[in-house]
C-alpha positions in Angstrom: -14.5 -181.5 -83.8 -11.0 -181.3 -82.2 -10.2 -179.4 -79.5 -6.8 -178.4 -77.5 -6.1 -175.8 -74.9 -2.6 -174.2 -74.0 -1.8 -172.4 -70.5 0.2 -169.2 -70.1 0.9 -167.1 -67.6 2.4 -164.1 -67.0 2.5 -161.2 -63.8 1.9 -158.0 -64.6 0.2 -154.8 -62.8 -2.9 -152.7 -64.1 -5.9 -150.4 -62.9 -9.2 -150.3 -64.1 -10.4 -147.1 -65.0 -13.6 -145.8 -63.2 -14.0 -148.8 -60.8 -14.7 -147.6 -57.5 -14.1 -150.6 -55.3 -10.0 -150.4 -55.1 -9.3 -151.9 -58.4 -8.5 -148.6 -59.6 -5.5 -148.4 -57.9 -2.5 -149.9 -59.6 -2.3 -153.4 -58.2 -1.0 -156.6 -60.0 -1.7 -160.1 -60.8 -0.1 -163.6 -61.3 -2.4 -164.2 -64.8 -3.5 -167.2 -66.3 -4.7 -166.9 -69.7 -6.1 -170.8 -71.7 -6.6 -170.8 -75.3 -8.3 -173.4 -76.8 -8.1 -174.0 -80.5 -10.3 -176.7 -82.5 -10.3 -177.9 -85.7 -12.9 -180.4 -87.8 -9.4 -182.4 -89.1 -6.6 -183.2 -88.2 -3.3 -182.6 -90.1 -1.4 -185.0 -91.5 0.7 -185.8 -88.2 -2.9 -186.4 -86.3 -3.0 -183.0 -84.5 -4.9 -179.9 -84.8 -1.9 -177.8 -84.2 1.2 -178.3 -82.7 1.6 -177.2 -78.9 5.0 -175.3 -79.6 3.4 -173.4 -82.3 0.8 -172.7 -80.2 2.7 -171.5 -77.2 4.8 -169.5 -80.1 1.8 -167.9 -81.0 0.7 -166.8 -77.5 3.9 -166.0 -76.5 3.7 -163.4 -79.0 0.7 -161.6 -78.1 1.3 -161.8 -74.3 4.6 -161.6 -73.4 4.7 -158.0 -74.1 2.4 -157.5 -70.9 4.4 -160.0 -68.3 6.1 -157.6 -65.7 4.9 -154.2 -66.9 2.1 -152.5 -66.4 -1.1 -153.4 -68.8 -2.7 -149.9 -68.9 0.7 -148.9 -70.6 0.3 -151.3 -73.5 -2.0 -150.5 -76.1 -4.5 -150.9 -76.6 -5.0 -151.1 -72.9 -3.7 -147.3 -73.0 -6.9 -146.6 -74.2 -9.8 -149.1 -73.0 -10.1 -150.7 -70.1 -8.0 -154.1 -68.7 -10.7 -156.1 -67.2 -9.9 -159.8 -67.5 -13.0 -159.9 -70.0 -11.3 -157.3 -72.5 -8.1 -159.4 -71.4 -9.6 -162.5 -73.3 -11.2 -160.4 -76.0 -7.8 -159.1 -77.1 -6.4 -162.5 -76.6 -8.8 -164.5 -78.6 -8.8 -161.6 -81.8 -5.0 -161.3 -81.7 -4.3 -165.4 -81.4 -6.9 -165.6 -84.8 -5.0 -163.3 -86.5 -2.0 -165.9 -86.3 -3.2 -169.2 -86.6 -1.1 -170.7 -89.2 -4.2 -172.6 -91.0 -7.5 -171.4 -92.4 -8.8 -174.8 -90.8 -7.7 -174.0 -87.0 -9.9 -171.6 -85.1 -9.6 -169.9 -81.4 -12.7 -171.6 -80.0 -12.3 -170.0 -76.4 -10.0 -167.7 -74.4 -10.3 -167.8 -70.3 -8.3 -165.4 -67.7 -8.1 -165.7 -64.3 
């Protein structure tokens, strides 16, 4: 098995609903969101995926959050914007786009 990870970050603002310690006030973040992808081969060039494609990729499903406000953003309009959810959504939505059947999101961290 072959693993790589890409970094990303992004600064955006968000509240979680029916916390009761201050994080449900509108408060914001400097994000940092790793995506590791694996593969059992490796493509013809010797890689599991190419880093630009990756960062393509995850440019595409966060970038829409970097200097707004999460909650705003579906589906975050409608469930809650936890870091955990955070990498839920990350890791389904970066699946949906890998480029070969043979490449898989093994693990998603936030902090």
């Amino acid at each position: 098995m072959f693993t790589i990870f890409k970094d990303f970050t992004f600064s955006a603002a968000h509240a979680i609903r029916g916390h009761t310690r201050g994080c449900e006030n509108l408060h914001g973040h400097n994000y940092r969101v790793r995506v590791h992808v694996a593969s059992e081969t490796l493509d013809a060039l010797g890689m599991v995926m190419d880093f630009a494609d990756l960062k393509t990729i995850l440019s595409a499903v966060l970038d829409p959050f970097d200097h707004h406000v999460i909650n705003d953003i579906p589906p975050f309009d409608t469930r809650n914007t936890t870091a955990e959810l955070l990498a839920e959504f990350t890791f389904q939505e970066v699946s949906t786009r890998m480029p070969e059947a043979r490449v898989s999101v093994r693990r998603v961290e936030v902090w």
